[in-house]
C-alpha positions in Angstrom: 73.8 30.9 -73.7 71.9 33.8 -72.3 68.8 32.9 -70.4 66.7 34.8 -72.3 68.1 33.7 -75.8 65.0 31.6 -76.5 66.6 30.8 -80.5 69.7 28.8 -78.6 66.9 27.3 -76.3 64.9 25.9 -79.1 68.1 24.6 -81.2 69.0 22.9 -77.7 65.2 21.7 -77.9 65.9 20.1 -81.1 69.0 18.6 -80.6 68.0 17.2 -77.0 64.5 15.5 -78.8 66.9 14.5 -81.6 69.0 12.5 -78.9 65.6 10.7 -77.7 65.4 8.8 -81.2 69.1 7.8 -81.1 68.8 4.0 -81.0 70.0 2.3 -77.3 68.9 5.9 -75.6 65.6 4.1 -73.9 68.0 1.8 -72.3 69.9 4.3 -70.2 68.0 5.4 -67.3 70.7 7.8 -66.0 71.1 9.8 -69.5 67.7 8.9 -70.2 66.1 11.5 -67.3 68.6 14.2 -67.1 67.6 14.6 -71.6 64.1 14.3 -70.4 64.2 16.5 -67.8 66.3 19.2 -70.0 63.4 19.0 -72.6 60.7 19.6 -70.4 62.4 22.6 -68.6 63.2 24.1 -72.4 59.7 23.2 -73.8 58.3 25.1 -70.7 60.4 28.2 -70.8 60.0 28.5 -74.7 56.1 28.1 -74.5 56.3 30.8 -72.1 58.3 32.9 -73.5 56.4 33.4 -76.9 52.8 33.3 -75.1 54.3 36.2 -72.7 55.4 37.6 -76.1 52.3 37.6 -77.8 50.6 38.8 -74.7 53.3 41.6 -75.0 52.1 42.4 -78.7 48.3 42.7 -77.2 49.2 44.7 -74.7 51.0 46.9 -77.4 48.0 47.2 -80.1 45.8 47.9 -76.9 48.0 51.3 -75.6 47.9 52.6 -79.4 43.9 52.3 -79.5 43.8 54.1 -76.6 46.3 56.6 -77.4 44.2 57.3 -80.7 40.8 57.1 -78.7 40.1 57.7 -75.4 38.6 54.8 -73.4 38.7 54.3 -69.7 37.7 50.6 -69.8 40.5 49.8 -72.1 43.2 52.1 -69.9 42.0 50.1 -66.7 42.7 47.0 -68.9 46.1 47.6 -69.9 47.0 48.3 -66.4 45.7 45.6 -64.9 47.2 43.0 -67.8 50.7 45.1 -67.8 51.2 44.6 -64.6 50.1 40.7 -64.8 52.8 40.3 -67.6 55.3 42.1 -65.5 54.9 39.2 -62.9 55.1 36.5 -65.6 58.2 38.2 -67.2 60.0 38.4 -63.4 58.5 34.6 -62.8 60.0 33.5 -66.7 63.6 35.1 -65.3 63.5 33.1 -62.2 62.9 30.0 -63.9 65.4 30.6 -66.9 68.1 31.6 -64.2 67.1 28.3 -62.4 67.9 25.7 -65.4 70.9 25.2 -64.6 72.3 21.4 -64.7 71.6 20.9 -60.4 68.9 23.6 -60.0 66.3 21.3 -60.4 67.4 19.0 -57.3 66.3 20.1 -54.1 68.4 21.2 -51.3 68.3 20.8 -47.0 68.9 23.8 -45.3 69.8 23.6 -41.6 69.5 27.1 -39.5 70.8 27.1 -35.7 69.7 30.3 -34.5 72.4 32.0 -32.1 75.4 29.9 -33.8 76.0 33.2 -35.7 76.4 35.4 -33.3 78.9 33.7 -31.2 81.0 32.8 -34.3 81.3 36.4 -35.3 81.9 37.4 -31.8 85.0 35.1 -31.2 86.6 36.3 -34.7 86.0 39.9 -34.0 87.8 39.0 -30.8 90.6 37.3 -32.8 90.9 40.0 -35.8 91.8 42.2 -33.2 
């Protein structure tokens, strides 16, 4: 499924909220949280996705109007929200990319400055 291909999203969304009326599915915490957790993160990306789309369609009408008449005030504001949406749409890909089944879990990262360095060093040394 692509991560913009909002239609499979939405089928998923069905079929995940379908799965919550599924008799006994209360009763399982584990499968219980990972469906609930899925629905969220689709209900959130699809949400987005068509308010950023009907932003889009504003934005759209807007550069016509002032294609067919001149007006500064409306140039400065399709600038201004165009570049706004741009953020969203880059924010929207960030988020889609990070659905995946363990991107929601967090992760400890551990840097020892220097320990590089030497490592790289010592198997320069040895490639030689």
């Amino acid at each position: 499924m692509s991560h913009f291909d909002i239609k499979a999203k939405q089928e998923e969304l069905k079929e995940l909220e379908e799965t919550t009326m599924q008799e006994g599915f209360w009763t399982n915490n584990d499968k219980k949280d990972e469906i609930l957790s899925k629905i969220k993160s689709n209900k959130k990306i699809c949400t987005t996705y068509l308010e950023l789309k009907n932003e889009i369609q504003n934005i759209e009408e807007l550069s016509e109007l002032v294609q067919q008449e001149f007006d500064e005030e409306i140039k400065k504001e399709v600038i201004k929200t165009t570049s706004k949406l741009q953020k969203e749409v880059e924010k929207l890909e960030l988020q889609t990319m990070l659905s995946g089944k363990y991107d929601a879990n967090n992760a400890i990262l551990t840097i020892h400055p220097g320990a590089g360095r030497n490592r790289i060093a010592r198997l320069g040394r040895n490639a030689i």
